[in-house]
N, C-alpha and C positions, 0 to 999 in steps of 0.2 A: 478394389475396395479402399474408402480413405483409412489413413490412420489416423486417431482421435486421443488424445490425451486426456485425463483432467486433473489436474493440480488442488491442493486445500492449500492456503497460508493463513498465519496466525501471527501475530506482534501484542504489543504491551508493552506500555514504556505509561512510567510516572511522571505526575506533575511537578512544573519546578518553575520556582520566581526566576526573572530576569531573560525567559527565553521567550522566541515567537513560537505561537503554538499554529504547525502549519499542518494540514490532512489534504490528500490526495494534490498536492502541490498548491493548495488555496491557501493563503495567509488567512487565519479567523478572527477577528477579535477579541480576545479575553486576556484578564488579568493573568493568567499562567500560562506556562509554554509544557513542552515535553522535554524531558532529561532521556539524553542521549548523546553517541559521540557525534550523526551526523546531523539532520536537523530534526530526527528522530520525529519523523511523520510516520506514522505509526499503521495510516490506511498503505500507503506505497509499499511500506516493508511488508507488508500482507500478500499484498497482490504480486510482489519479487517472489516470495517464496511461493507461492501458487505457482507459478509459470515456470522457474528455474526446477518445483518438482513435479511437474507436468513433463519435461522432458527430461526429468530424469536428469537434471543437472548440479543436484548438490543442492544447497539454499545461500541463504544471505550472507551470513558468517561465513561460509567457505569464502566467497568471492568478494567480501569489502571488509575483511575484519575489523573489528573495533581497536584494535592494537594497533591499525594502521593510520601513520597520522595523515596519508594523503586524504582521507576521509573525514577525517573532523571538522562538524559543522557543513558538510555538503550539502548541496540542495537533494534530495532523494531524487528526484526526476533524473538528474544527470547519472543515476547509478541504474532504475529503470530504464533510461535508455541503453544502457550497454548491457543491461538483462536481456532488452529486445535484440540488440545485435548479437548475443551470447544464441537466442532461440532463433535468429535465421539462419545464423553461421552452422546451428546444426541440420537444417533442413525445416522448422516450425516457422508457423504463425499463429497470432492468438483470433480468435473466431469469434470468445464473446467472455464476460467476465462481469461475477456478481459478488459485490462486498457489504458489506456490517460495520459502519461504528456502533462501539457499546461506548455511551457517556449519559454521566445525568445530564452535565454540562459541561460545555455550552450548548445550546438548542443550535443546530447546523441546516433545518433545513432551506433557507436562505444560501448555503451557499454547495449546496447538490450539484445543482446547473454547472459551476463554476467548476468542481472537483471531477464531475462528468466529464467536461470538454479540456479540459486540460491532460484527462490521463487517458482519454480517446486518442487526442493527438500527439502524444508521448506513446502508446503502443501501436499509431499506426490503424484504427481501426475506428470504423462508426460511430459516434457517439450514442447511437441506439443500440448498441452493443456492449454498453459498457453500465452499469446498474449497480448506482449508491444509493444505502439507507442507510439510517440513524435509528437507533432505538438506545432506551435507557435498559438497566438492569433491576428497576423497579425498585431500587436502595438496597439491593445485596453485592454482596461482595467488593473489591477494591475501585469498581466504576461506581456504583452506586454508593459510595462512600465518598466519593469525590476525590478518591486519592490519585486519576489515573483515566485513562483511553486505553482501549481494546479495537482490536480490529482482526474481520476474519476473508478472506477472498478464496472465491472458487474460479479458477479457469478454466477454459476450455480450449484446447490447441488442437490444430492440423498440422499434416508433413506436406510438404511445398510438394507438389506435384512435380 
């Protein structure tokens, strides 16, 4: 019988002048970026932590802390992939994976496709496997105020036969 995982991850990180505001490895265009030490994309640290506790492997903060200056201003992809080699090295792979931006703004669906295929081919799996949406929070709370992106990913892993 296989063995089956599934992971929840959750991120938030606030808006801030002078950065690139980048989601599931897509540069966006908007006047504000994300405050954070790496390049604080906000959908990827989602999907990290989904997967790293799908197998039971600690979360984000354990394995790139912010203290550490090798990681300031990284591209998050490059830390997603050594997530992906973190969950082969233990015997996983991911099967299928479903994420949430919460923003009023910027309206992202223009660039879905783009966020799709780029973190398909950073985990190694289908891009019909991999399932971004945008929604606002309807003006409550800190998205809906505009102060800020949220981001939630569920995954789903196997054990390598």
């Amino acid at each position: 019988m296989p063995d089956h995982r599934v992971g929840i991850g959750f991120d938030a990180h606030r808006f801030a002048e002078g950065r690139k505001l980048v989601l599931g490895g897509t540069e966006v265009p908007y006047h504000l970026g994300l405050l954070g030490h790496s390049d604080a994309d906000v959908l990827t640290h989602a999907i990290m932590d989904a997967l790293l506790g799908a197998a039971n492997l600690g979360d984000l903060g354990t394995h790139f802390p912010s203290s550490d200056p090798r990681y300031k201003d990284i591209p998050s992809q490059l830390l997603l992939r050594e997530v992906v080699e973190k969950l082969h090295a233990a015997g996983w792979h991911t099967i299928n994976l479903d994420a949430t931006i919460v923003t009023q703004e910027p309206r992202l669906s223009s660039h879905i496709d783009s966020m799709k295929n780029i973190l398909s081919q950073t985990l190694g799996v289908p891009a019909e496997r991999v399932s971004i949406k945008a929604t606002t929070s309807d003006g409550m709370g800190f998205t809906g105020r505009g102060e800020g992106i949220a981001a939630l990913a569920v995954a789903l892993i196997e054990k390598a036969e």
